[in-house]
ZAMARGU-4260 file (C-alpha; in steps of 0.2 Angstrom, whole numbers, plus 5000, padded with zeros to 4 digits):
<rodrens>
0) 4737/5084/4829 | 4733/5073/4812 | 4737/5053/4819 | 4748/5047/4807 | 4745/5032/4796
5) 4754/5015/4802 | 4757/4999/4794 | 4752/4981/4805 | 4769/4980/4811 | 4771/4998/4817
10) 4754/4997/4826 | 4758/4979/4833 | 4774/4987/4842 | 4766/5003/4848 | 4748/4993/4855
15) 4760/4979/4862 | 4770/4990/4871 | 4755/4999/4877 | 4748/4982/4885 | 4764/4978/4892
20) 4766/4996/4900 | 4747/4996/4907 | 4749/4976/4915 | 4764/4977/4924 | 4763/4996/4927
25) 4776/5005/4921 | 4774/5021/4921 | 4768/5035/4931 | 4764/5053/4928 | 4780/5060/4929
30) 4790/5047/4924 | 4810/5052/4917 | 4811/5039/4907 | 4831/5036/4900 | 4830/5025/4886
35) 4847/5014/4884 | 4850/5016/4863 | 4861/5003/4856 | 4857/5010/4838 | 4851/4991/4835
40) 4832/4989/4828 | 4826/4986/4845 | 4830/5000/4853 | 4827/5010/4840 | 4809/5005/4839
45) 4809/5005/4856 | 4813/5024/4857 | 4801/5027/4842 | 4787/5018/4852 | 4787/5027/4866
50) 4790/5044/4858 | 4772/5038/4852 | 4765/5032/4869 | 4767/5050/4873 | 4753/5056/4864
55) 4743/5042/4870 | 4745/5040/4889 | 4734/5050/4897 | 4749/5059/4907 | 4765/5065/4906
60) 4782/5057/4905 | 4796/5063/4899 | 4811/5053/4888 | 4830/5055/4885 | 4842/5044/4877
65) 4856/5035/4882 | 4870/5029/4870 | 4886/5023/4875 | 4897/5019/4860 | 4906/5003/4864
70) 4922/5011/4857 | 4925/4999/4840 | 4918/5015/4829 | 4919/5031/4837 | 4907/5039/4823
75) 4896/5022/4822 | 4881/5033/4831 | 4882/5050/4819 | 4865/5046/4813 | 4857/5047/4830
80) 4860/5067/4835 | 4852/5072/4819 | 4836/5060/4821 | 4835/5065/4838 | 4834/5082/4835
85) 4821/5081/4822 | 4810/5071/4835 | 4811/5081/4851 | 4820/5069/4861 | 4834/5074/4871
90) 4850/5065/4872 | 4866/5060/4881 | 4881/5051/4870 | 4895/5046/4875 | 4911/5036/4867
95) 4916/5023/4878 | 4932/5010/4879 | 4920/4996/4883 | 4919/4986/4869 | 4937/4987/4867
100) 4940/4981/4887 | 4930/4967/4886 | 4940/4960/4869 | 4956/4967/4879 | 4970/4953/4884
105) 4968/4959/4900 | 4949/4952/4901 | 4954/4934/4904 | 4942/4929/4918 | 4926/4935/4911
110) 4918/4933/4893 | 4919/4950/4883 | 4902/4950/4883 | 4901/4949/4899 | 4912/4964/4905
115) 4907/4976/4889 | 4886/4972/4898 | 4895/4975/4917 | 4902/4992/4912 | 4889/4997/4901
120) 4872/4994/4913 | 4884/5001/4928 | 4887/5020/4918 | 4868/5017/4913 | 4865/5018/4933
125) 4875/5032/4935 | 4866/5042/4921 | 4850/5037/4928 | 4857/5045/4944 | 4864/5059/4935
130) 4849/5066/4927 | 4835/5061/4941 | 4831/5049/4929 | 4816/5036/4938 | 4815/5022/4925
135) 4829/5014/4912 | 4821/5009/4896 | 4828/4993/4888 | 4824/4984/4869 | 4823/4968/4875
140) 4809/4956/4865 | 4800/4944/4865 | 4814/4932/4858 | 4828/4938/4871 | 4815/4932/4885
145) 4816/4917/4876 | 4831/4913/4874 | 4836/4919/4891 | 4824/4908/4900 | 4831/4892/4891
150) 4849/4900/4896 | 4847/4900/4914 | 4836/4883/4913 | 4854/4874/4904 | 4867/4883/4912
155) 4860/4887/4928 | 4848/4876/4934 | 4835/4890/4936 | 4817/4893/4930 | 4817/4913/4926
160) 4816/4924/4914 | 4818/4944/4911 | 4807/4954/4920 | 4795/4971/4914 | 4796/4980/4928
165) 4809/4979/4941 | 4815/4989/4955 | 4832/4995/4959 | 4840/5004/4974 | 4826/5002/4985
170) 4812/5006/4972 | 4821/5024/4965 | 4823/5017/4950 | 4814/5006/4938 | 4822/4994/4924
175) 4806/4992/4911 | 4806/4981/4895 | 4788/4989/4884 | 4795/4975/4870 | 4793/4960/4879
180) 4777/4954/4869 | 4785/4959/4851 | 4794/4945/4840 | 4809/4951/4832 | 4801/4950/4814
185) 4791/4963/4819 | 4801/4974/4827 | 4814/4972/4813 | 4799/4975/4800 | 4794/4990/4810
190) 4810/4997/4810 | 4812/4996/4790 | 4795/5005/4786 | 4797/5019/4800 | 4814/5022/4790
195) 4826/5023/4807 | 4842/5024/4807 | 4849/5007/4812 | 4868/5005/4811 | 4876/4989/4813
200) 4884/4981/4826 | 4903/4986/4824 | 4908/4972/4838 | 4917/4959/4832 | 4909/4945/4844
205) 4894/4949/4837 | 4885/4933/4833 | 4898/4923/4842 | 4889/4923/4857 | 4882/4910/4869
210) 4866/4917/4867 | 4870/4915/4847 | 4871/4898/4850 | 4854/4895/4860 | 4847/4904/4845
215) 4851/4892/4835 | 4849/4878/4845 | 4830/4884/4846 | 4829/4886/4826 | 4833/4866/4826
220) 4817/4866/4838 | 4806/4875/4828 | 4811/4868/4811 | 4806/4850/4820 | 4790/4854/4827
225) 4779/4867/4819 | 4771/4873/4833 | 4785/4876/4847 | 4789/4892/4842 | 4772/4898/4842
230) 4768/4888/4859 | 4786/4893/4867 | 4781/4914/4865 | 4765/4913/4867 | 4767/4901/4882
235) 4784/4912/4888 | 4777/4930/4889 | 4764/4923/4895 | 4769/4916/4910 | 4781/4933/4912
240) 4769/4945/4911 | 4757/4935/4926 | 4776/4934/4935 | 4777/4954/4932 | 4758/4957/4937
245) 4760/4949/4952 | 4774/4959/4961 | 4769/4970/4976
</rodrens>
């Protein structure tokens, strides 16, 4: 098989998520891999990437897709079914009521946010259950580890970030993150010159988030100091992927 030609970004997602697969062991020959598909740039890549560490790795693993439409656009996703089909990946779609629970006047106690996430990753679970599935693949970068270690260090009162690799119900089940290394740019860059197709988030608290605001409270940051944003990732993933390395 001819390797196909990729740009710097392309081959930055697909070697990063190579190093963060290898360090905090991932995978395993075998592996059912369910990746959770948003239809956002990060997941997308995500899927992409790993459709590539196939051919890499030196075993098997196998991949399915996981897309739950939140329920604001029940035909947001048509462009996913085709592209799957084209790459040999098979997939499992649903259209949910999520999106339109959490923004329900029902959902006083919680954050919409916050029950849209609960409902989501608990039906991700029963998937994974479902189809004998032994890991769940999430798009999470390097810029959500940031922003979530600065959200449980203000809000919370504890030093923690988003782990790699984590184990569920008693180890039968793996969580992974293979972006965790990757800025945004570059996945967003990425994305663009692979050509995938992205829809846009249909959700109307989109950007209207408390993690919206930690972003830009970090952009005052970097705009005052020229080198936190470089120190803060470099220093962040850092220190996660030691964290990750070190688990039993």
């Amino acid at each position: 098989m001819t390797r196909e030609k990729r740009s710097f970004a392309q081959e930055l997602c697909v070697k990063s998520a190579g190093k963060a697969m290898q360090q905090a062991g991932m995978l395993f020959p075998g592996a059912r891999v369910g990746v959770a598909v948003s239809g956002g740039v990060d997941s997308f890549v995500l899927l992409k990437t790993l459709a590539l560490r196939q051919r890499i790795v030196p075993f098997r693993f196998s991949l399915l897709a996981l897309h739950l439409n939140p329920g604001f656009d029940p035909h947001s996703h048509d462009a996913l079914l085709p592209w799957l089909a084209a790459n040999g990946i098979a997939g499992h779609i649903e259209i949910t009521d999520y999106g339109l629970q959490g923004h329900s006047a029902a959902n006083q106690r919680r954050s919409a946010c916050f029950r849209c996430a609960w409902l989501r990753r608990k039906r991700l679970f029963e998937l994974c259950a479902q189809y004998g599935l032994t890991h769940l693949a999430f798009g999470h970068n390097a810029d959500d580890l940031v922003h979530t270690f600065f959200m449980n260090l203000c809000q919370n009162g504890r030093v923690d970030g988003m782990g790699m690799n984590e184990s569920f119900f008693g180890g039968t089940l793996r969580v992974i993150r293979p972006l965790l290394l990757l800025e945004k740019k570059c996945i967003i860059k990425a994305a663009r010159q692979w050509g995938l197709p992205v829809w846009s988030n249909p959700c109307p608290s989109a950007g209207k988030t408390r993690r919206s605001d930690m972003g830009a409270t970090l952009q005052h940051l970097y705009d005052s100091y020229s080198d936190a944003r470089h120190c803060i990732f470099n220093g962040l993933t850092r220190w996660q992927l030691e964290k990750d390395r070190a688990k039993p």
